[in-house]
DSSP file (Angstrom, degrees, kcal/mol; ACC not computed):
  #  RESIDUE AA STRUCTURE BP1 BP2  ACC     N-H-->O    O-->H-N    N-H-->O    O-->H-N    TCO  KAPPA ALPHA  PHI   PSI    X-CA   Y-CA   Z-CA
    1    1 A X              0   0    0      0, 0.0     2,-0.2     0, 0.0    33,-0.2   0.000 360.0 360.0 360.0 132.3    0.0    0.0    0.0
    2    2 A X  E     -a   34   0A   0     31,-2.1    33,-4.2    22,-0.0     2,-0.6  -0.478 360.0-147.8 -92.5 148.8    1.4    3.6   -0.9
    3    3 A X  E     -a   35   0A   0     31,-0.2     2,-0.3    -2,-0.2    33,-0.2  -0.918  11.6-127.9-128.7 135.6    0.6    6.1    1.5
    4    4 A X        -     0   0    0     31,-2.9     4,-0.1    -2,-0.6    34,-0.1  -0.687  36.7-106.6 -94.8 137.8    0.1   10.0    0.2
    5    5 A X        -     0   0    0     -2,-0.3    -1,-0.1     1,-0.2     3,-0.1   0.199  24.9-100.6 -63.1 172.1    2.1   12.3    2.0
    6    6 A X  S    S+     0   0    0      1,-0.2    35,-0.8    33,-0.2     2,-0.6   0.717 105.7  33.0 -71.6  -2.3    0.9   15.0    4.7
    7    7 A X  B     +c   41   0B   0     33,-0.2     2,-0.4    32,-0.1    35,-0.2  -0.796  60.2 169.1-145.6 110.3    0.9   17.9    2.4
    8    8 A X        +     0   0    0     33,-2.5    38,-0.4    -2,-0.6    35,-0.3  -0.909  25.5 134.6-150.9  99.5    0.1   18.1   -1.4
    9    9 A X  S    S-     0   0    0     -2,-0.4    34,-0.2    33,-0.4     5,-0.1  -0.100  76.9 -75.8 -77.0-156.5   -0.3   21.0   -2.6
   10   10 A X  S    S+     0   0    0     -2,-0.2     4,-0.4     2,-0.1    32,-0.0   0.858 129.9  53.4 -86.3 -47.1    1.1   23.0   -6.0
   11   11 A X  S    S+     0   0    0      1,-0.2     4,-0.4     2,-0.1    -3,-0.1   0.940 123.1  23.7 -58.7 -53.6    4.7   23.1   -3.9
   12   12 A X  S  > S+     0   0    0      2,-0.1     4,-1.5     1,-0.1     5,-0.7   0.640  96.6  92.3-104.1 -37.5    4.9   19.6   -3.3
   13   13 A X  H  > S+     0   0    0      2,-0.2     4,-2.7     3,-0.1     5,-0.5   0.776  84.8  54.6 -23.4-110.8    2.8   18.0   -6.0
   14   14 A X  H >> S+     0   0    0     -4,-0.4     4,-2.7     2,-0.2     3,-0.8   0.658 111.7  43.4   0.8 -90.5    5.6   17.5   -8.4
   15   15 A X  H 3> S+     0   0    0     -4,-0.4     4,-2.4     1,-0.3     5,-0.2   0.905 119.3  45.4 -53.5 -60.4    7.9   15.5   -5.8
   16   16 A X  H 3X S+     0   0    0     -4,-1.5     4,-3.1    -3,-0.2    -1,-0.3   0.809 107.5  51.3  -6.1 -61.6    5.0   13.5   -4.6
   17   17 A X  H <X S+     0   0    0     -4,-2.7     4,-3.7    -3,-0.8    -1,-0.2   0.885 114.0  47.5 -67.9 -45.6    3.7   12.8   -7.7
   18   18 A X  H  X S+     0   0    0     -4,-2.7     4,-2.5    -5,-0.5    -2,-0.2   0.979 115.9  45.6 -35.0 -70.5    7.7   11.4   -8.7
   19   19 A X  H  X S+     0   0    0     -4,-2.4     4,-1.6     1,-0.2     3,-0.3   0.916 115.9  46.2 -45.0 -57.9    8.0    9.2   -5.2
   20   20 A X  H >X S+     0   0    0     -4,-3.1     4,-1.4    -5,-0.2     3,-0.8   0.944 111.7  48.8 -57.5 -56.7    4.5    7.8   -5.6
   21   21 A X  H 3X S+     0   0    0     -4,-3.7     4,-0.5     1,-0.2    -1,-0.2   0.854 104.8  61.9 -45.9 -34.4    5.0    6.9   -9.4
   22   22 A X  H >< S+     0   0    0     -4,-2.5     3,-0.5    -3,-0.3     4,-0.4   0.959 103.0  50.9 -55.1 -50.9    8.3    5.2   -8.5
   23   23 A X  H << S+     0   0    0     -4,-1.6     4,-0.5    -3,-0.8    -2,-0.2   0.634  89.4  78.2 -87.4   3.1    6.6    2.7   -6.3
   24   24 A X  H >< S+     0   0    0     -4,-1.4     3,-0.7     2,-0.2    -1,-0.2   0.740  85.1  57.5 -55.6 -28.7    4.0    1.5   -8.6
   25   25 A X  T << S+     0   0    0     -3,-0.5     2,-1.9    -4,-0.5    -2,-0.1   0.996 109.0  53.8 -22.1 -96.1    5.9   -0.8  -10.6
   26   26 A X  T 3  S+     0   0    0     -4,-0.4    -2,-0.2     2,-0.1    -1,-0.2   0.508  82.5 105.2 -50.9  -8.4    6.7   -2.5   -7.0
   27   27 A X    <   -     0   0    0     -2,-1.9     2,-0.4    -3,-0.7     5,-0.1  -0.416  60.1-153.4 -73.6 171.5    3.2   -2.9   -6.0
   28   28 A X        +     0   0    0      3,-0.1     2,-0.2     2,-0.0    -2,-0.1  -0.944  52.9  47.2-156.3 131.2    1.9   -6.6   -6.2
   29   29 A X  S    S-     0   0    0     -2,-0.4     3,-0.1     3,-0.0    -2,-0.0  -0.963 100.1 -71.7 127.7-148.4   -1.2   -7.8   -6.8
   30   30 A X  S    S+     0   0    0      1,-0.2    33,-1.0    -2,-0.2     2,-0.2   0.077 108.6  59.1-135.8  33.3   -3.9   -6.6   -9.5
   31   31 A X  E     - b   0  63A   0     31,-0.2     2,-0.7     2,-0.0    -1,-0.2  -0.850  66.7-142.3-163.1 138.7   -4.6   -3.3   -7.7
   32   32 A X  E     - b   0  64A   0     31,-1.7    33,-1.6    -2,-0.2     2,-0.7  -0.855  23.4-167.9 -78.1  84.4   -3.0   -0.4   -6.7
   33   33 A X  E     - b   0  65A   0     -2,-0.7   -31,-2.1    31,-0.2     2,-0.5  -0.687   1.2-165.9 -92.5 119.4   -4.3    1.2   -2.9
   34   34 A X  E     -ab   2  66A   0     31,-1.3    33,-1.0    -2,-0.7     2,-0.7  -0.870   8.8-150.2 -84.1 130.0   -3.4    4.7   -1.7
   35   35 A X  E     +ab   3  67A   0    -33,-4.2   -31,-2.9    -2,-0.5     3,-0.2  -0.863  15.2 179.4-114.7 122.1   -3.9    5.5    1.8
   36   36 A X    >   +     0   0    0     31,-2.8     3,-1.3    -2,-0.7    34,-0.5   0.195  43.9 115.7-108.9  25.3   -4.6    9.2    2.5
   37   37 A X  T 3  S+     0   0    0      1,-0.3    -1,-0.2    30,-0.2    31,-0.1   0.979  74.8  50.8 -44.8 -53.8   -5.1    9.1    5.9
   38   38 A X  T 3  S+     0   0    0     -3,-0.2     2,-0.9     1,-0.1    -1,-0.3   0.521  74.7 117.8 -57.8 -16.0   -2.6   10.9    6.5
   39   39 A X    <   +     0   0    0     -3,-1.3    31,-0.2    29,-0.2    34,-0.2  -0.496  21.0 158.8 -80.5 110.8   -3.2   13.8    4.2
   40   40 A X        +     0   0    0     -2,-0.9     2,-0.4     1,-0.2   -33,-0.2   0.567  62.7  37.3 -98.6  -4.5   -3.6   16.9    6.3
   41   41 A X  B    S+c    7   0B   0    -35,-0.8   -33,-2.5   -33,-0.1     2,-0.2  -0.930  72.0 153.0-163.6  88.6   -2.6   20.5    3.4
   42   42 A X        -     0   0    0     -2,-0.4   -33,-0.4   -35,-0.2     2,-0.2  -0.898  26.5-177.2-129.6 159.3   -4.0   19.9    0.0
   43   43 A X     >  -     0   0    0    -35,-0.3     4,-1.1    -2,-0.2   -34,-0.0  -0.579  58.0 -71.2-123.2-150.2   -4.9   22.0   -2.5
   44   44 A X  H >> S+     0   0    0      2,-0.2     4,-1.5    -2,-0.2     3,-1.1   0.975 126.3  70.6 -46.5 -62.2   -6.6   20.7   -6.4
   45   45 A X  H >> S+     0   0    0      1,-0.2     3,-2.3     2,-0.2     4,-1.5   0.846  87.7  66.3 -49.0 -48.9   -2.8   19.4   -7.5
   46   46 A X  H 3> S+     0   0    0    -38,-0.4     4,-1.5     1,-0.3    -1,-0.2   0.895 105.9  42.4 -43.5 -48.7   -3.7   16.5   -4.7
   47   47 A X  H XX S+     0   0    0     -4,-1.1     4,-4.2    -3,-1.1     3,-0.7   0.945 107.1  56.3 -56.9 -40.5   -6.3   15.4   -7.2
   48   48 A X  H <X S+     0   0    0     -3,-2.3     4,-2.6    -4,-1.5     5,-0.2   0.941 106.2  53.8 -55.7 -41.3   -4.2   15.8  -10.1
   49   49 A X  H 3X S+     0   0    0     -4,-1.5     4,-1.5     2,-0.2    -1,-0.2   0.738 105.6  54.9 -53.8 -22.6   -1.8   13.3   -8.4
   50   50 A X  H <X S+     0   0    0     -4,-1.5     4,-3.3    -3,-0.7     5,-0.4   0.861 110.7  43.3 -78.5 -49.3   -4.6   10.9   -7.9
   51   51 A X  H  X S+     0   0    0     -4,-4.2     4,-1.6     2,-0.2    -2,-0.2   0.850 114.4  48.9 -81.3 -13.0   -5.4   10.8  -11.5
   52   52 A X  H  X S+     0   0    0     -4,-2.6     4,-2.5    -5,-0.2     5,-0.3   0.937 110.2  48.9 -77.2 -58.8   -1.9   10.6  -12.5
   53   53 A X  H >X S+     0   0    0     -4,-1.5     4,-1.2     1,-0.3     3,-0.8   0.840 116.6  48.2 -33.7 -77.9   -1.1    7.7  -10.0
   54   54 A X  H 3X S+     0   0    0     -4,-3.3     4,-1.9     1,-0.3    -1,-0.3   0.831 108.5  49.9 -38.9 -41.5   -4.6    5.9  -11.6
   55   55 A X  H 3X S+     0   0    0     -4,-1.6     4,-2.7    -5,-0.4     5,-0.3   0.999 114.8  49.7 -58.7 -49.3   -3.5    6.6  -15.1
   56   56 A X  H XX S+     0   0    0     -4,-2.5     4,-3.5    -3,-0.8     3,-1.4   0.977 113.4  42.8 -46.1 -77.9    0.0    4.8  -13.7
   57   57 A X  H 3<>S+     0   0    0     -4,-1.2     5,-1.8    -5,-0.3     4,-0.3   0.839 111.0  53.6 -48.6 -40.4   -1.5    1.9  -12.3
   58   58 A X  H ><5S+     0   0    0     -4,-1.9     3,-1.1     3,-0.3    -1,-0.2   0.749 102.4  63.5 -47.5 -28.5   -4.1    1.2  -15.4
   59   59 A X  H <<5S+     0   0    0     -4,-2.7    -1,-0.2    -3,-1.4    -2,-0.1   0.935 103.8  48.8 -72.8 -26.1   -1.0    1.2  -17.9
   60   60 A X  T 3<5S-     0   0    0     -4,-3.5    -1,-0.4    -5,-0.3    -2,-0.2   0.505 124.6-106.9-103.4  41.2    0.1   -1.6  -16.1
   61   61 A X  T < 5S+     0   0    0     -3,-1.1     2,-0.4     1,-0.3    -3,-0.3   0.806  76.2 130.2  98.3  53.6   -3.1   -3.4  -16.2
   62   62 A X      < -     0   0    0     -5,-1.8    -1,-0.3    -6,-0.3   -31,-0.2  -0.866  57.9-119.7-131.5-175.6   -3.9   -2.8  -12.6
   63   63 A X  E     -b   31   0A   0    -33,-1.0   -31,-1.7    -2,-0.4     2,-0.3  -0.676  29.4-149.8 -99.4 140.4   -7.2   -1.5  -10.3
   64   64 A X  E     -b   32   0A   0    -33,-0.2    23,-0.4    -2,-0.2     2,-0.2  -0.972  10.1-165.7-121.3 163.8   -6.4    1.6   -8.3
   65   65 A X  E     -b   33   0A   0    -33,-1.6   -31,-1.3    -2,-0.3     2,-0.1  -0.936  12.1-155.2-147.0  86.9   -8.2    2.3   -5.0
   66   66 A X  E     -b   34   0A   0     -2,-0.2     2,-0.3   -33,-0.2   -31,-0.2  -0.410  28.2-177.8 -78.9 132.9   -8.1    5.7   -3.2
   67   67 A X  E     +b   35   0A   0    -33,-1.0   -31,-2.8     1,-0.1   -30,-0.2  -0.996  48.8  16.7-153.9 147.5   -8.7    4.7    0.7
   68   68 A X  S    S+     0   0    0     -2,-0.3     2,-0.6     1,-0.2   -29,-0.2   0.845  72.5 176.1  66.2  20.5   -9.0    7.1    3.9
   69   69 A X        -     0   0    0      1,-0.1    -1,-0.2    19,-0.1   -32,-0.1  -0.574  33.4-115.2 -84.2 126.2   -9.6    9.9    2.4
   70   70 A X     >  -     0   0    0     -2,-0.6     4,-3.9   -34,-0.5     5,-0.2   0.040  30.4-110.4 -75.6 151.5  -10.3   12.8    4.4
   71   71 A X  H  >>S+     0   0    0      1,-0.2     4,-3.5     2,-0.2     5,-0.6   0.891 117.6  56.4 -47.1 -40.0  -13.8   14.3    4.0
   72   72 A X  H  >5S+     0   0    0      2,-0.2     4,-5.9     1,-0.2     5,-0.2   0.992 102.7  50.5 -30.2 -82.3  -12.3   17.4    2.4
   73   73 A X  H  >>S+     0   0    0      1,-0.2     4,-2.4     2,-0.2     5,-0.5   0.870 115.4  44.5 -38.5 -46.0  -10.5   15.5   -0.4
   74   74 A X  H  X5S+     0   0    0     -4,-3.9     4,-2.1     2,-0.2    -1,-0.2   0.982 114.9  48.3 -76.2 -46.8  -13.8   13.6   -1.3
   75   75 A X  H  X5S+     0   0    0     -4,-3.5     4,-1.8     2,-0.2     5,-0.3   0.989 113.0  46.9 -54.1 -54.4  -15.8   17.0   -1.0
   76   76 A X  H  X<S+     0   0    0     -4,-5.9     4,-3.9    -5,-0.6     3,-0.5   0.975 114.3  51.6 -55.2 -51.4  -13.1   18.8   -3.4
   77   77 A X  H  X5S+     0   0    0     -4,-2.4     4,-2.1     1,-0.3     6,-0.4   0.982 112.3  46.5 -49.9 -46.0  -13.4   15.3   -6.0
   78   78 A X  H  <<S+     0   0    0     -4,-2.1     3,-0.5    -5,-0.5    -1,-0.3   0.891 103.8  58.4 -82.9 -33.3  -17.0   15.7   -6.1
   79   79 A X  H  < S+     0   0    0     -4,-1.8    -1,-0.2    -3,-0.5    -2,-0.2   0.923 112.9  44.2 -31.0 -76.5  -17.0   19.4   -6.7
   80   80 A X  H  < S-     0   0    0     -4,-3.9    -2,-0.2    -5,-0.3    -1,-0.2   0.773 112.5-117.5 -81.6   9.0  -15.0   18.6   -9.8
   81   81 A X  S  < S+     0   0    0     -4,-2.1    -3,-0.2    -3,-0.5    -2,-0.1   0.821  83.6 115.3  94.7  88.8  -17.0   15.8  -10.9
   82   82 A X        +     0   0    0     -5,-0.2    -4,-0.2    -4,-0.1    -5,-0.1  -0.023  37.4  97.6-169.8  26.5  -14.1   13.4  -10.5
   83   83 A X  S >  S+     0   0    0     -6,-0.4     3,-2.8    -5,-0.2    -5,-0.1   0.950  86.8  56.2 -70.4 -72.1  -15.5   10.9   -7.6
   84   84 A X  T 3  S+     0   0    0      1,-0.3     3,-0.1    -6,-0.1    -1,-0.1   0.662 105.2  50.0 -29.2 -30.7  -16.5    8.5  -10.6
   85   85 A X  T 3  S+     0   0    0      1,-0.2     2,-0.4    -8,-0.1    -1,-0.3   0.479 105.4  63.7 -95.2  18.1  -12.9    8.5  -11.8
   86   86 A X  S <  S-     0   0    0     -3,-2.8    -1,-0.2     1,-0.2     3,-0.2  -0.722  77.5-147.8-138.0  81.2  -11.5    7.6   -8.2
   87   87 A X  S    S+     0   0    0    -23,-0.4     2,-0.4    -2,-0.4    -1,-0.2   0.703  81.0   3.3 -12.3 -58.0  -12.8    4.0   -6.9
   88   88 A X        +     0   0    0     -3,-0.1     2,-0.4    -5,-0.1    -1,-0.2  -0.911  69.1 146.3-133.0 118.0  -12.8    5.0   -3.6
   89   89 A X              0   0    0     -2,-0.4   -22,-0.1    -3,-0.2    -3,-0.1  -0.811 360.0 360.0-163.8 128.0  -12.3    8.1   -1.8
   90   90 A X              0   0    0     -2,-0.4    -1,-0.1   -16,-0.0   -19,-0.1   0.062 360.0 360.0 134.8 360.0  -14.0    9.3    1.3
């Protein structure tokens, strides 16, 4: 399980976005889970990272699965219409 950092914003996106993509390759199994418990400082780029992470895991044929996601994060997805594109998140 990949775990999203405490802060994702527009500063920190970008490096995030790196670390997390690096360990997808390494995940094993037929689905990719993020855990956002932990995510306290986001702004919108947190989302972008989500859909880049999903696009990562679908290339290599796998499920991804947004999990813990603070009520915020889910509010802010649903705002832009982009719950559908995010398995789970709330």
């Amino acid at each position: 399980m990949l775990t999203l950092p405490a802060t994702v914003t527009i500063a920190e996106a970008s490096a995030a976005l790196r670390e997390l993509a690096r360990a997808v390759p390494g995940e094993k199994g037929a689905e990719v889970t993020l855990d956002a418990s932990g995510l306290v400082r986001f702004d919108t780029s947190a989302l972008a990272v989500l859909l880049e992470l999903k696009r990562l895991a679908q290339a290599q044929g796998k499920r991804f699965a947004l999990v813990h996601a603070p009520a915020r994060l889910a509010d802010l997805a649903r705002l832009y219409g982009l719950t559908p594109l995010l398995t789970e998140i709330g």
